[in-house]
C-alpha positions, 0 to 999 in steps of 0.5 A: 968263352971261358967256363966261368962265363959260361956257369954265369950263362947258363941257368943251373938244372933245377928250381927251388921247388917253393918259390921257383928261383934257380939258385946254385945249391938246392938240398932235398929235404927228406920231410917236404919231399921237396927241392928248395933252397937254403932260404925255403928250407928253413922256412919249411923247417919252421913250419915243420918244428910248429906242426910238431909242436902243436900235435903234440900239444892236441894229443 
């Protein structure tokens, strides 16, 4: 078996720690504490952005 076929194989170590896939390139995002993917991380960005800017609004 080659090594590509075995990277094709094998799951990678970790999850997306929101909604669990195993894709190849996670990034820790320092605000969430979480390991996600490029999809969720920006999902959680968004969501992010939006808090801020509804505590600013409220103080």
């Amino acid at each position: 078996m080659s090594d590509r076929e075995r990277i094709d194989l094998e799951p990678p170590d970790h999850l997306c720690e929101r909604c669990g896939r195993s894709k190849p390139r996670l990034v820790f995002d320092q605000l969430s504490m979480l390991l996600l993917c490029e999809q969720c991380l920006e999902g959680v960005q968004r969501l992010q952005a939006w808090s801020l800017l509804r505590e600013d609004e409220t103080a």
